[in-house]
C-alpha positions in Angstrom: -1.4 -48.0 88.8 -2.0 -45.7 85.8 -4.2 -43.3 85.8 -5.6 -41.5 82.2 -7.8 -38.6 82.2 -9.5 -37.5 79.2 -10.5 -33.9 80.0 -12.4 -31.9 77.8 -9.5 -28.4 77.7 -5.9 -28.3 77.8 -5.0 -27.5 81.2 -3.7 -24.3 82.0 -0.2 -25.8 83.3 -0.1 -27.5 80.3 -0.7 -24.3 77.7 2.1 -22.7 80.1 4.2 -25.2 78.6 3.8 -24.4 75.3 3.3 -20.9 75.5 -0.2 -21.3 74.7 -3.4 -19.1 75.7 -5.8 -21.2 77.7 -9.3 -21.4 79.5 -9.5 -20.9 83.2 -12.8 -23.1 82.8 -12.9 -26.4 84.8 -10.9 -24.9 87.7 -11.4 -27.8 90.0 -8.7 -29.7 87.3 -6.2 -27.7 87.9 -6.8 -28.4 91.9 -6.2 -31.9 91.5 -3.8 -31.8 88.8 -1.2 -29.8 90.8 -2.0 -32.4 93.8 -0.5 -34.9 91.8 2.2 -33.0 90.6 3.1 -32.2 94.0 2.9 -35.6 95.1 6.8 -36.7 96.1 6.1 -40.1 96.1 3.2 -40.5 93.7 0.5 -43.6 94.3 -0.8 -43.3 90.6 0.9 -42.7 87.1 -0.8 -39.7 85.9 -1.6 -39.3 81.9 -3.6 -36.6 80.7 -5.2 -36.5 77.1 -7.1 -33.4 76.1 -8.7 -31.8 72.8 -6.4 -29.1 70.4 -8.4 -27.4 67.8 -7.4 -25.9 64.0 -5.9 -22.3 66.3 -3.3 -25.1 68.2 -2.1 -27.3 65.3 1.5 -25.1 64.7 2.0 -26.9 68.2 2.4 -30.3 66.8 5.1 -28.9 65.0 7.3 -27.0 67.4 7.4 -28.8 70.9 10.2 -29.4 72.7 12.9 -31.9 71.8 11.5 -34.5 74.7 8.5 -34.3 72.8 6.9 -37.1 69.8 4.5 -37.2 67.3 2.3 -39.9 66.3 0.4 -39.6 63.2 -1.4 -40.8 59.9 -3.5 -39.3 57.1 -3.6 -35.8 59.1 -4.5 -37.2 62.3 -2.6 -36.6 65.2 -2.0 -38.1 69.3 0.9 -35.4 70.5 2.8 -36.9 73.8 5.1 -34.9 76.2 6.2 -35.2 79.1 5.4 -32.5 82.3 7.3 -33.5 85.1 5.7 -37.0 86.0 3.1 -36.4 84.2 2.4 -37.8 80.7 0.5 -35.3 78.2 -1.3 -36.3 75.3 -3.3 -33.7 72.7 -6.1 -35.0 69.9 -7.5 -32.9 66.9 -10.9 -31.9 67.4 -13.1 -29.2 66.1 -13.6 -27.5 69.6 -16.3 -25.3 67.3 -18.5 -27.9 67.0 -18.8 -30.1 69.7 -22.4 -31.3 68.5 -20.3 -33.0 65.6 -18.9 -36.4 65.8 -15.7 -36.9 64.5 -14.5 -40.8 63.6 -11.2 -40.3 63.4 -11.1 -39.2 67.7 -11.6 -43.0 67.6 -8.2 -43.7 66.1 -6.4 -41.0 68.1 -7.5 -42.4 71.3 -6.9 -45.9 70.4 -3.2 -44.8 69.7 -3.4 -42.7 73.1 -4.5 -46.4 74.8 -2.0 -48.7 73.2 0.7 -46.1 74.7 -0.2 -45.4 78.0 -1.5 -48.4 78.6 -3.9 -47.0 81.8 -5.3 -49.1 84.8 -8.3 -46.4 85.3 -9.9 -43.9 82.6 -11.6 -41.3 84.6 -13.8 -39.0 81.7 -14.2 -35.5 82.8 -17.1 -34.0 81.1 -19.5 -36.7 78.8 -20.8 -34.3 76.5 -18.4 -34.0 74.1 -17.5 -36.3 70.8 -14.4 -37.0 72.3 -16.1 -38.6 75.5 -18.5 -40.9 72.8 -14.9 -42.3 70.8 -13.4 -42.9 74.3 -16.5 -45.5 74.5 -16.0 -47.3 71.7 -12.7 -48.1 71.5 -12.1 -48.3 75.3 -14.0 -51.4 76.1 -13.7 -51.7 79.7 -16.7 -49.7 81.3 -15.7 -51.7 84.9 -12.7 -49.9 84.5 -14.0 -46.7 83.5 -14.8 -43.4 85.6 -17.1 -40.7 85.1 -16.9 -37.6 86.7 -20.2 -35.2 86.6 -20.1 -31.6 86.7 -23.0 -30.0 84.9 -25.7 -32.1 83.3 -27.0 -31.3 80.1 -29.8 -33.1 79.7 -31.4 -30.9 83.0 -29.7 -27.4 81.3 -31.3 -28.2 77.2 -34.4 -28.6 79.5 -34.9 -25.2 81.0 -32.1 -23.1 78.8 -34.4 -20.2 77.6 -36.5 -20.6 80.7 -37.8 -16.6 82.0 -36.9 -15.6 78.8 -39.7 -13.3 76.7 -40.7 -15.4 73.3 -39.3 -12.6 71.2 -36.2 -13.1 72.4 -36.0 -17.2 72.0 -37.5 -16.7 68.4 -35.3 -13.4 67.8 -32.2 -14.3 65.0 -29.9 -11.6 64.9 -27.3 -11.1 61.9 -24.6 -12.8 64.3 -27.2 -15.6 65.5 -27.5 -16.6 61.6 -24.2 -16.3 60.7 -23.2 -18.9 63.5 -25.7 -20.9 63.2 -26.5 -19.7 66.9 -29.6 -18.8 67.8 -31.1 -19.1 71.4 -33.3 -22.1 70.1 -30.3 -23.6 67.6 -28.1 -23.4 71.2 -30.3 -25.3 73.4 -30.7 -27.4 70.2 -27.0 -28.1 70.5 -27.6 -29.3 74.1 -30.5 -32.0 73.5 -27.6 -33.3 71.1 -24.9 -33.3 73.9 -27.5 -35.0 76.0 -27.5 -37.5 73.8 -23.7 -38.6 74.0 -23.6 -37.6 77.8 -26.7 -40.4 77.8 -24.6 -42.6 76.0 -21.6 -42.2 78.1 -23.0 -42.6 81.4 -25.0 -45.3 80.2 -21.9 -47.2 79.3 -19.5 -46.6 82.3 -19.5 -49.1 85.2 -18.2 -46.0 87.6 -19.6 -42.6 88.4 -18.5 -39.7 91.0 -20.9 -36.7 92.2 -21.6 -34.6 94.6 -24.8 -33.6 95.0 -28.0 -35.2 95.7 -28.9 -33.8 92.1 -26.3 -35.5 89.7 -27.2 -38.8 91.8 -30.6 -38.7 91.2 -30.3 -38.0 87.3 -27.6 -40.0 86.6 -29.4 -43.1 88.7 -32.2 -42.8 86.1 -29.6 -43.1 83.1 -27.7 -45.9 84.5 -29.1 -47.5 88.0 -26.4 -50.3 88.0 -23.1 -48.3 87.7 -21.6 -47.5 91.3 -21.6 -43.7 92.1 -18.8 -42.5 94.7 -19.5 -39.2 96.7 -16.1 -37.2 95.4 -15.9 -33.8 96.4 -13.6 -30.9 94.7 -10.0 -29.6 95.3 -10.7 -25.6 94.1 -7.7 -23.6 92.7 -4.9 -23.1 94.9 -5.6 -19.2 95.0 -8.5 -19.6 97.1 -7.2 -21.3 99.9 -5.7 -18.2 101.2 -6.9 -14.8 102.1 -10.4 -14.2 103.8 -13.2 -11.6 103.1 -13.8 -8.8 105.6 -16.6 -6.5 105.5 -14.9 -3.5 105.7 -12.2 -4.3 103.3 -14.9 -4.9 100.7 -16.3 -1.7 98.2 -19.7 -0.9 99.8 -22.9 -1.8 97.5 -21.0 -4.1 94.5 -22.3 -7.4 93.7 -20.1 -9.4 91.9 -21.2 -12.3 89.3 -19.3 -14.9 87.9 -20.6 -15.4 84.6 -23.5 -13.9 82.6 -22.6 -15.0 78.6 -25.4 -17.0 78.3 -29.1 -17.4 79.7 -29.0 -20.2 82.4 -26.0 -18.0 84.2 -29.7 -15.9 85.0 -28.3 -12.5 84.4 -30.9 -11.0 83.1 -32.4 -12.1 86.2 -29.7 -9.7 88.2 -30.4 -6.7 86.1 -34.7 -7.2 86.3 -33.8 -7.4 90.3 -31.7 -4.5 90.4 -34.1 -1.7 90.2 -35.7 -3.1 93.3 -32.3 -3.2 94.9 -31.4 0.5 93.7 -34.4 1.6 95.6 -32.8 0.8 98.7 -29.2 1.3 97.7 -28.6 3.9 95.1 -24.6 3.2 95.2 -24.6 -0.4 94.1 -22.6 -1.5 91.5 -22.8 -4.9 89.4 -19.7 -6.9 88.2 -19.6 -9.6 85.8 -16.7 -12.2 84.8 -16.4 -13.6 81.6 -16.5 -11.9 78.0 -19.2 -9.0 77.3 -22.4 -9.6 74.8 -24.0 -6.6 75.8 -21.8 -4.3 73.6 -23.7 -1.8 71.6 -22.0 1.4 70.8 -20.3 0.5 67.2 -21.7 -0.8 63.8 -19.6 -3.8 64.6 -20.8 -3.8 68.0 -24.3 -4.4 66.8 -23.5 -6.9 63.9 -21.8 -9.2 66.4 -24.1 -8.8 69.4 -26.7 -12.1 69.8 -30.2 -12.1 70.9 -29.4 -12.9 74.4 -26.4 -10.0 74.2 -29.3 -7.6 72.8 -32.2 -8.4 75.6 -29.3 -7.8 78.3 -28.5 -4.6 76.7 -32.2 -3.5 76.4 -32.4 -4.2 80.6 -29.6 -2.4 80.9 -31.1 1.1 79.3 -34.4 0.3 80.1 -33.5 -0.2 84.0 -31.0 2.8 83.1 -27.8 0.9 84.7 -25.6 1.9 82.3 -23.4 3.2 85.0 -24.0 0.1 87.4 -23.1 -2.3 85.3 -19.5 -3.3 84.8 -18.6 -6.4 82.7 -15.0 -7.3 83.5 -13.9 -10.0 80.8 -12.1 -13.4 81.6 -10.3 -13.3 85.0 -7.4 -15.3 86.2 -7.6 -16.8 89.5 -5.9 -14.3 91.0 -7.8 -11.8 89.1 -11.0 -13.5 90.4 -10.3 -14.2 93.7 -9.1 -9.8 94.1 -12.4 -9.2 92.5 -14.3 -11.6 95.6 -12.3 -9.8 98.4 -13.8 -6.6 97.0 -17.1 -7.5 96.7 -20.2 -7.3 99.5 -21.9 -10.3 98.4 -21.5 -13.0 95.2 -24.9 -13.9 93.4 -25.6 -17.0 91.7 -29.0 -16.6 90.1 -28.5 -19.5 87.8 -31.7 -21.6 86.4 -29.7 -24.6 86.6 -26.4 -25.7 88.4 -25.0 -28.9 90.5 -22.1 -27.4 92.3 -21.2 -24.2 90.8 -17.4 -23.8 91.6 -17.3 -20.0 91.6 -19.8 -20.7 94.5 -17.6 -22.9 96.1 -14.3 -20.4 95.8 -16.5 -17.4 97.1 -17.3 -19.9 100.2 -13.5 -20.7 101.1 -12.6 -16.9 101.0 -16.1 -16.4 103.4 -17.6 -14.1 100.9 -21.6 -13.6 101.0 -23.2 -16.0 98.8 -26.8 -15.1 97.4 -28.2 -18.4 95.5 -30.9 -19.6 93.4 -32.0 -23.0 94.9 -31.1 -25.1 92.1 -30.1 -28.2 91.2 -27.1 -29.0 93.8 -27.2 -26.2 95.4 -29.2 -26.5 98.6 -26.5 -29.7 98.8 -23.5 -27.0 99.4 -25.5 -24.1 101.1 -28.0 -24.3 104.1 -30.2 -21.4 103.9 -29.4 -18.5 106.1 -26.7 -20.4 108.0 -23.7 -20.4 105.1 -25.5 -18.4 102.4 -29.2 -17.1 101.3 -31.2 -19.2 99.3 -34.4 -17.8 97.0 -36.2 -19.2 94.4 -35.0 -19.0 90.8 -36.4 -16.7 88.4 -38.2 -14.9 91.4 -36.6 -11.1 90.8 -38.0 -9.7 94.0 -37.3 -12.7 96.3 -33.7 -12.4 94.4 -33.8 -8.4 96.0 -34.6 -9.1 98.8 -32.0 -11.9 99.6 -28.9 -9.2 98.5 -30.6 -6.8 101.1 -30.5 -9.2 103.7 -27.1 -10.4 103.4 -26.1 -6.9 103.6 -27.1 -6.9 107.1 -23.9 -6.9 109.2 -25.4 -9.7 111.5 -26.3 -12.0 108.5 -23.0 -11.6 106.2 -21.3 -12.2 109.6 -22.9 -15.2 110.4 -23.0 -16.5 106.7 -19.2 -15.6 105.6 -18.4 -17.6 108.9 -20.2 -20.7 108.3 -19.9 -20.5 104.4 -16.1 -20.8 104.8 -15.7 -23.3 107.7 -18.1 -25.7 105.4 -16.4 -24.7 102.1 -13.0 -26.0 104.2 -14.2 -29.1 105.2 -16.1 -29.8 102.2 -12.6 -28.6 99.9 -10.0 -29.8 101.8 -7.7 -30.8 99.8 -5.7 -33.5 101.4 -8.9 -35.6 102.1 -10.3 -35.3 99.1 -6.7 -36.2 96.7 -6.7 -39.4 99.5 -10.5 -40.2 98.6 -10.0 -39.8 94.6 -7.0 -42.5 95.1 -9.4 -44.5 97.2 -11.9 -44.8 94.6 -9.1 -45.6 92.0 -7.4 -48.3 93.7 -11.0 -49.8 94.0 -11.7 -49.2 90.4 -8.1 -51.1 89.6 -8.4 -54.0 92.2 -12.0 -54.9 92.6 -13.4 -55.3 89.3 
């Protein structure tokens, strides 16, 4: 049976092989994907095909010798080989993924005629590359989706518990890009549109929560949906939080670049917090917007970036706030163990995986009860639950998992259902299940 994925990044093993930078977005891939690598005797075939933009093209001319190149007119399909595993890159503006691009059609057709796969499982729908998959890949019985976020939900409610000023706001950056709070959710009414089309078109469909099966029913009520949990990144399989390990008072966050992560939430709730517990201390994954001490600070900052930075001073938590740029999983997994309690307060999610990864290692999860969410956390027995966009019921659920009685009883049950739910063996055996069905039923 062979087995192509078309994923929406290059996988961090696979950058590694080229001596490329790469994303640590989409963790859950990289679970599965070094499941099947580590497979001995291997039930499936594995090919993986994956956008390279304009900053990745020297690659095409400088793999290594077991590698080939297939191209016409400028277009490209690059194959190598990784271990058992059979890789394949495509040119796409990664810039613009509102844009389709015809000629992703002709570089996955040449990606099809040479793998030749059983099964195409399509991780992520929103992008062009998803769309060209469709057209020239005319075997929707044959076809997988997997769901992750859903953007037709996000475009819905992106500037939601944000002050008009700021949605209408166009700083010099936001015009220069093209990227204004409006033109971004915009962007994601337009990805809606292929993710529509996409799930509209496949015959198969994998979720997890009660959420993505109740949205994606409504696009396409005859194509059969498979309950599929997640294998996380090995990293967070080991290691367990302990209370007094952790630095008293610091809430960590795993994202906050843009509005539906709900950090401006955090920072209204933290004055409320501060109240009770002067030495807290907030930490953020992921890149900074908030910078605003340079001229070239404030050229580049967006409107979002600017409204997080006027919290910040107007709160004054200039010393509270510490924004620690993209983290490995190592990296993200050190910053857990030290932390008192994780906060989701997202306006949207299905299963957020940092919420999942803060669950194996038995951190404190604090959650807005969105989306998927009340599918992975029962409130008060593995994590708190408040409503979303409510900053005072959000400061009152950090307080009470700070209570040694409620951490304890919610880092316990968070990570004894985070290891049934994430166990890795049953859930590589259940993916295979629903392949072989895909290949020998329909």
């Amino acid at each position: 049976m062979r087995i192509l994925w078309l994923c929406n990044i290059m996988l961090p093993a696979i950058a590694e092989h080229l001596n490329l930078s790469y994303s640590n977005r989409e963790g859950w891939l990289t679970g599965v994907y070094n499941r099947f690598a580590g497979e001995r005797e291997s039930k499936a075939e594995l090919g993986i095909c994956f956008p390279m933009d304009s900053s990745q093209n020297a690659v095409f001319g400088r793999v290594s010798g077991d590698a080939s190149e297939k191209s016409s007119a400028g277009e490209a399909a690059l194959f190598f080989p990784i271990g058992k595993v059979r890789c394949y890159g495509f040119r796409e503006s990664l810039n613009r993924p509102d844009r389709y691009d015809e000629s992703l059609e002709r570089q996955l057709k040449k990606i099809l005629d040479d793998f030749r796969p059983d099964v195409v499982h399509i991780f992520g729908t929103e992008f062009p590359h998803a769309r060209a998959l469709t057209r020239v890949w005319d075997r929707p019985e044959k076809t997988l989706v997997g769901i992750q976020g859903l953007c037709c939900k996000i475009a819905e409610v992106y500037t939601q518990g944000l002050p008009k000023k700021v949605v209408d706001r166009v700083t010099f950056r936001d015009w220069l890009k093209r990227d204004s709070l409006r033109q971004q959710q915009a962007k994601f009414y337009l990805r809606a549109l292929s993710e529509k089309e996409v799930i509209s078109w496949a015959g198969h469909i994998t979720g997890r929560t009660g959420f993505d099966r109740e949205v994606t029913a409504k696009i396409n009520p005859d194509a059969k949906y498979y309950r599929m949990n997640e294998i996380m990144r090995d990293a967070f399989y080991s290691g367990r939080w302990e209370r007094e390990h952790c630095e008293p008072g610091s809430i960590f966050m795993g994202q906050g670049d843009y509005p539906i992560k709900g950090f401006h939430s955090m920072l209204e709730a933290m004055p409320l917090i501060v109240k009770k517990r002067p030495d807290i201390r907030l930490y953020v994954a992921g890149n900074s917007i908030v910078d605003y001490l340079s001229i070239k600070d404030r050229i580049k900052i967006s409107s979002y970036g600017q409204y997080l930075h006027e919290l910040i001073r107007r709160h004054r938590l200039e010393d509270k706030v510490v924004i620690l740029g993209k983290l490995d999983a190592e990296a993200m997994k050190a910053r857990f163990l030290k932390s008192s309690v994780f906060v989701c307060p997202s306006i949207i999610e299905n299963s957020p995986n940092t919420v999942a990864e803060a669950m194996l290692l038995g951190v404190p999860v604090v959650a807005a009860a969105v989306g998927g969410i009340p599918d992975m956390i029962t409130d008060g027995r593995e994590g708190i639950l408040f409503e979303s966009g409510d900053v005072t019921a959000l400061a009152g659920a950090v307080l009470k998992a700070w209570d040694e009685d409620v951490a304890r009883t919610v880092s316990e049950g968070a990570a004894a259902r985070a290891a049934a739910v994430h166990d890795r063996d049953m859930n590589y055996e259940r993916l295979m299940d629903i392949y072989h069905e895909i290949n020998l039923h329909f």
